[in-house]
Structure formats: structure tokens, C-alpha cells
C-alpha positions in Angstrom: 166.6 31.6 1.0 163.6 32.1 -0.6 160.0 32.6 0.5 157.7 29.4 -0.3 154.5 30.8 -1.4 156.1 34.6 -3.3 159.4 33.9 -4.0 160.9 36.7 -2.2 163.9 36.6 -0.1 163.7 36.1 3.0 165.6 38.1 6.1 168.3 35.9 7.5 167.4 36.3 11.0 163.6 34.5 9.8 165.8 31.6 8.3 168.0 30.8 11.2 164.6 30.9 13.2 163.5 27.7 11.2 160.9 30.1 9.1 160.0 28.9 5.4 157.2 32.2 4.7 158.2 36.1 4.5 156.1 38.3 6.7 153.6 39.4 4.3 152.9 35.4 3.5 152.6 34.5 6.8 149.2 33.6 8.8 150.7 34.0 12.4 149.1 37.0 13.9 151.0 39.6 15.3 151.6 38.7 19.2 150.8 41.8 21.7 151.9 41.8 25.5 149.2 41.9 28.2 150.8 43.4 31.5 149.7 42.0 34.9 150.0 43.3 38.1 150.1 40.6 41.0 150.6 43.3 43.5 151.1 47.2 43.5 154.2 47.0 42.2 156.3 44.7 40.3 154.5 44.1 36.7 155.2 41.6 34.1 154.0 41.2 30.5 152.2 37.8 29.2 152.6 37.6 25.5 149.3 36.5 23.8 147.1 36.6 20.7 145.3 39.4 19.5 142.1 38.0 20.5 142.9 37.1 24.2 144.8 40.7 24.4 141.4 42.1 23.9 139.6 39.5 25.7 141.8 40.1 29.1 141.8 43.8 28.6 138.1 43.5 28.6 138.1 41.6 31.4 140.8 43.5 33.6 140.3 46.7 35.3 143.9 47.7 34.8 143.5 46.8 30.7 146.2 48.5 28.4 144.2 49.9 25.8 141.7 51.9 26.9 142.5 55.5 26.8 139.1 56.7 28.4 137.4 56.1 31.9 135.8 52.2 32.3 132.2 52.6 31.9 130.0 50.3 34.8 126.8 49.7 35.1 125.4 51.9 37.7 123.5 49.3 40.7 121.5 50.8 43.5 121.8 49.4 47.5 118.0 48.9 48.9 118.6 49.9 52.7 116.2 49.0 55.2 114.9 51.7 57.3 116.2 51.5 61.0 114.7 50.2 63.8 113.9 52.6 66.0 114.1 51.5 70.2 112.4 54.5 72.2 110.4 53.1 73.8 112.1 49.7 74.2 113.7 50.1 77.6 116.4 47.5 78.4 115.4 44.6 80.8 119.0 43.3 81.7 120.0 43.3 85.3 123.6 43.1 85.3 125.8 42.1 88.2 126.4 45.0 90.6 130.1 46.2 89.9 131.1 46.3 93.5 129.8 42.5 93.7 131.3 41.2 90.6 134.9 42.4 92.1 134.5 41.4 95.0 133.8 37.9 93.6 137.0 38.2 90.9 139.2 39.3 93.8 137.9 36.1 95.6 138.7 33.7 92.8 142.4 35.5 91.5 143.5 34.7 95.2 141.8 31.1 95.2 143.4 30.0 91.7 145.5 32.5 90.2 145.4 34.8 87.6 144.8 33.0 84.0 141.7 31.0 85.5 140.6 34.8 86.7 141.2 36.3 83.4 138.9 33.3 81.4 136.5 33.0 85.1 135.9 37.1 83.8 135.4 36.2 80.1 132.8 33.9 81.0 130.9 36.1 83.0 131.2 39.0 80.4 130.0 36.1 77.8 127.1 34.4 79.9 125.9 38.1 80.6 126.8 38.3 83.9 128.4 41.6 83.9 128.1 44.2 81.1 131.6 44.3 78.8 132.8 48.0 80.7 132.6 46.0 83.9 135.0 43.5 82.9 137.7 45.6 81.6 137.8 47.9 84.4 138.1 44.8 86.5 140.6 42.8 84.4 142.8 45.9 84.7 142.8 45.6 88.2 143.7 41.8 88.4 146.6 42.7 86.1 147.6 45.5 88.5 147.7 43.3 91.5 149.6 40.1 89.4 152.2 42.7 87.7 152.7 44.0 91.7 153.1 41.5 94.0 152.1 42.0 97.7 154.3 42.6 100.1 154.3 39.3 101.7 155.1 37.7 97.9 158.3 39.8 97.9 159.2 38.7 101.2 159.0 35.3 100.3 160.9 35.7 97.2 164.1 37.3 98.5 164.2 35.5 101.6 164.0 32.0 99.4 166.7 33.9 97.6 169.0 34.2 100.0 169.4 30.8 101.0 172.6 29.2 99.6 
């Protein structure tokens, strides 16, 4: 077959693609692939126009055709000078330690221990007790659930050993 507008032949493999121009006739510009990387890992190619090639290379940091180093704008990050507390001294009377477990221990034997565990938050949360107080003291409740008493044990395996 023959080219439409020259009059050259054209390759077979152009005909059986439904083509009518040669190459050098044609308008179609020359299709580039733009690679994207939707993880680390793993790429594939998008095959676009010449002008959106450019336009997404532009646009993404991982763009193909740049041999050298992107170039940023340089920005600057205004800090604000610290506040300073010296002489601030801090007001907050917390909860003696030995009084806030004594009042824990009170409630973990009154209703158990999730209600003690969220009874704790909300004295850590209302400011009750300072945040080192509460942790030392929730390890302690979980110490005494994860080991019974001695009484708890004796009423588990004599209940048990009933048939």
C-alpha cells in the first residue's frame, strides 16, 4: 500500500494497524512513557504525549528526565523565642501518693479491677494525681489482679473439686 499524502510505501506492519500515512507524513507525536511509583517498589510506565511527559516530569519529584539535582526554592521557618519559666514556680498540689493508693486499693476491692483502671484515669485526667503516680499505682493493681490472694485460690480449687 501506498502512503496517501507521498506516495511512498508503506511498512506492512502500519497497514494491518489500519494506518493510511507513512511516518514521515504523519502528525501523531511520538508517545514517551512516564514511570510512576505508587510505593517503594513496584513501578509501572503511563504512556503519554510529549507535552504531559514534560508536564508530569515537572511536576514529580521522581521525573525521568532530569539528569541534574531538582532545584527548590530555598523558605526560611520564623521560630519564636522560648518561654522562659524561672521564676514561674508550680502551684499544683497533687494528691499525696500514699493517699491516692490507699484510696485505689479501696475502690479495686469494692468494684474490681477495670472500673479501678478508668477510676485511676480519671484522677490522672481531672489532676488529681500527677501521671508518675498513676502508673506506679496501676502497676500495682495489675500485680494484685494477675495474683490472686490466698483466699481467691482457696475458693477456686475448693469450687473445683466438687463433682
Amino acid at each position: 500500500m501506498k502512503c496517501s499524502m507521498c506516495e511512498k510505501n508503506i511498512p506492512k506492519e502500519r497497514v494491518e494497524l489500519g494506518f493510511t500515512i507513512c511516518i514521515k507524513c504523519s502528525t501523531e507525536e511520538k508517545k514517551l512513557g512516564h514511570i510512576i511509583y505508587p510505593h517503594k517498589t513496584g513501578a509501572y510506565i503511563q504512556v503519554v504525549d510529549k507535552s504531559t511527559h514534560d508536564d508530569l516530569n515537572r511536576l514529580d519529584r521522581r521525573g525521568g528526565s532530569s539528569k541534574t539535582a531538582k532545584h527548590y526554592k530555598s523558605f526560611s521557618v520564623d521560630k519564636p523565642k522560648p518561654i522562659l519559666f524561672k521564676d514561674k514556680k508550680c502551684t499544683k498540689v497533687y494528691t499525696k501518693y500514699d493517699v491516692a493508693l490507699e484510696l485505689v486499693n479501696n475502690y479495686y476491692e469494692k468494684w474490681g479491677y477495670e472500673p479501678t483502671l478508668q477510676y485511676l484515669r480519671k484522677l490522672n485526667s481531672s489532676g488529681d494525681i500527677p501521671l508518675m503516680t498513676r502508673v506506679k499505682i496501676q502497676d500495682i493493681i495489675t500485680e494484685r489482679y494477675l495474683n490472686p490472694s490466698p483466699r481467691a485460690l482457696r475458693r477456686k480449687f475448693k469450687s473445683n473439686n466438687v463433682c
